[in-house]
C-alpha positions in Angstrom: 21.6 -5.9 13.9 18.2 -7.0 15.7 20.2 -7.4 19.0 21.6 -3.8 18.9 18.0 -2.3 18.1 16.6 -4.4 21.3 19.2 -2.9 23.3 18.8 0.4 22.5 15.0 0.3 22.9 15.3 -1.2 26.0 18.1 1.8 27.4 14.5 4.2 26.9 13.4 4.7 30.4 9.8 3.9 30.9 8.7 2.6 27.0 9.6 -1.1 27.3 7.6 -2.8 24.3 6.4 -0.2 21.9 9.6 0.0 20.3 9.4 -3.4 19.3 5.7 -3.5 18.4 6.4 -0.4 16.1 9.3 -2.5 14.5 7.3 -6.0 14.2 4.6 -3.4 12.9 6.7 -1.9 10.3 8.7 -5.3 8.8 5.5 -6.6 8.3 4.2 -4.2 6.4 6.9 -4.5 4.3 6.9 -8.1 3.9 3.5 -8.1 3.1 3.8 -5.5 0.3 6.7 -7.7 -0.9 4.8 -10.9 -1.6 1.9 -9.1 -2.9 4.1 -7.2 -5.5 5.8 -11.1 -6.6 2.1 -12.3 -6.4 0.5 -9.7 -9.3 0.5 -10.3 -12.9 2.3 -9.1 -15.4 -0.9 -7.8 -17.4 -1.8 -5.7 -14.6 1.6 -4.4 -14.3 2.2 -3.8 -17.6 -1.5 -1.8 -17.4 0.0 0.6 -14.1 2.9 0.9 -15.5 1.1 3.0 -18.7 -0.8 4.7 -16.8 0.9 7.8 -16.4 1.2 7.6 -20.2 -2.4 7.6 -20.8 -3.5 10.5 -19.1 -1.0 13.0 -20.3 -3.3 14.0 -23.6 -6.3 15.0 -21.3 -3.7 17.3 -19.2 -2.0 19.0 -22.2 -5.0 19.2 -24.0 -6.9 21.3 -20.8 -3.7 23.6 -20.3 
């Protein structure tokens, strides 16, 4: 799959490595945010995962 993404970026006339920067640039990301999510505790998700739930008196009690 990579080899058919380099040869597509590389039929575009005249951008030669910004295709593959933007790509490097984007699976990183990605992989980043991946080990940090396996990294985090289950406290603190177990706290973001309420927190929707917490909030909701305020908002019905100000309607």
């Amino acid at each position: 799959m990579f080899k058919f993404i380099k040869q597509y970026a590389e039929t575009i006339n005249g951008v030669d490595i910004y295709p593959m920067i933007s790509l490097f640039i984007f699976f990183t990301f990605f992989i980043v945010l991946l080990v940090l999510v396996k990294k985090m505790k289950k406290e603190r998700i177990e706290i973001l995962s309420n927190l929707p739930l917490e909030n909701e008196e305020l908002t019905n009690s100000t309607l």
